[in-house]
N, C-alpha and C positions, 0 to 999 in steps of 0.2 A: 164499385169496390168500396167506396165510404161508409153506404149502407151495409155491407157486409160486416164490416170491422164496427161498425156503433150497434148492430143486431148481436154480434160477439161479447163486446164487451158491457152491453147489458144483461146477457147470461147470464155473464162472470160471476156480475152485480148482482143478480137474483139467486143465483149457486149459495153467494158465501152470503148474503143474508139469511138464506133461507136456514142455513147451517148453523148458525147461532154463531158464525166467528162474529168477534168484537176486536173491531181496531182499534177502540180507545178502552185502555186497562180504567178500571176501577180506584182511583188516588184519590190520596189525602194529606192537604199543607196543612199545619198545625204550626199555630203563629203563635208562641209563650213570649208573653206580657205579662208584666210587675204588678201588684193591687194600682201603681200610678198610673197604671198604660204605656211602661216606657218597655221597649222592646227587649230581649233577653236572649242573650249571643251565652250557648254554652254548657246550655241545659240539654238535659240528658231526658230524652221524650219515649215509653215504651206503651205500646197497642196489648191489650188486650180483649180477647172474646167473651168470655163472661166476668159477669162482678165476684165472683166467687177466686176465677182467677186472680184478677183484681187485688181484690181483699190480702190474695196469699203469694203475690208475686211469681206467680208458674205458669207455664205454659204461652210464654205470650209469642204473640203472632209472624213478630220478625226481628230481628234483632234491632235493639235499642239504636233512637236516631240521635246525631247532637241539633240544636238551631246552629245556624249561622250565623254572619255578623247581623241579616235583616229577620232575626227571631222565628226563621222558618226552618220545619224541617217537613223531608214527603217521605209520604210510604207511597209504597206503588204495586200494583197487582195485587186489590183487595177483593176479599165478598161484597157484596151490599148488604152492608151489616151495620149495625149499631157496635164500637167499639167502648172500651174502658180505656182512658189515657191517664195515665201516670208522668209527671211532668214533673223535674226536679235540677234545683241546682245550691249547692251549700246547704243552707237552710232555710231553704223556702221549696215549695210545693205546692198541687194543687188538692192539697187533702182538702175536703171540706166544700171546696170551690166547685167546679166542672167538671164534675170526671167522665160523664160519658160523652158519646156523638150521640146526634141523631143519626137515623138509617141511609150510611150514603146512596147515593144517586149514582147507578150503574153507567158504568162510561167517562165517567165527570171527573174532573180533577174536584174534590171536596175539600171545603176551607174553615176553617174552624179555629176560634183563637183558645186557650188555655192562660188562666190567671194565675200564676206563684206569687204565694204570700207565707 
């Protein structure tokens, strides 16, 4: 009977592989820090897909995150994509600084700091 149910439930396993289901979504923490490196509770963090987007403030990918008290904020259920991060609070920003990711890593919770200055 044991072998019955571990021959099943290796199906299962090979079914929803083979299907391309993904049980870990595609995320990304974006950790906004100060040019001092002190962490930044508050700021208002927006993803986008191209630099043209970017550039014109349109079209972004999910609605705008804030950080928290520990400078983090997550998107969740991404492409594996290279985004444009827009990162702002008062007057400070990261124009000039970091604006894009590299190509996240399918699956992966992706981590990424952002510097306003």
């Amino acid at each position: 009977m044991k072998s019955k149910t571990a021959i099943f439930l290796s199906l299962v396993l090979v079914i929803i592989l083979a299907s391309g289901f993904q049980i870990l979504k595609t995320s990304l923490r974006i950790t906004v820090i100060d040019e001092l490196g002190n962490i930044v509770e508050g700021a208002t963090v927006q993803l986008y897909a191209t630099e043209e987007d970017y550039r014109n403030e349109t079209n972004p990918v999910s609605e705008p995150g804030t950080t928290d008290k520990k400078g983090n904020v997550k998107f969740k259920e991404l492409q594996p994509r290279a985004y444009f991060v827009n990162a702002s609070k008062d007057d400070k920003n990261n124009i000039g600084a970091g604006v894009q990711t590299d190509k996240l890593v399918e699956g992966k919770m992706n981590k990424v700091n952002i510097v306003i200055e």
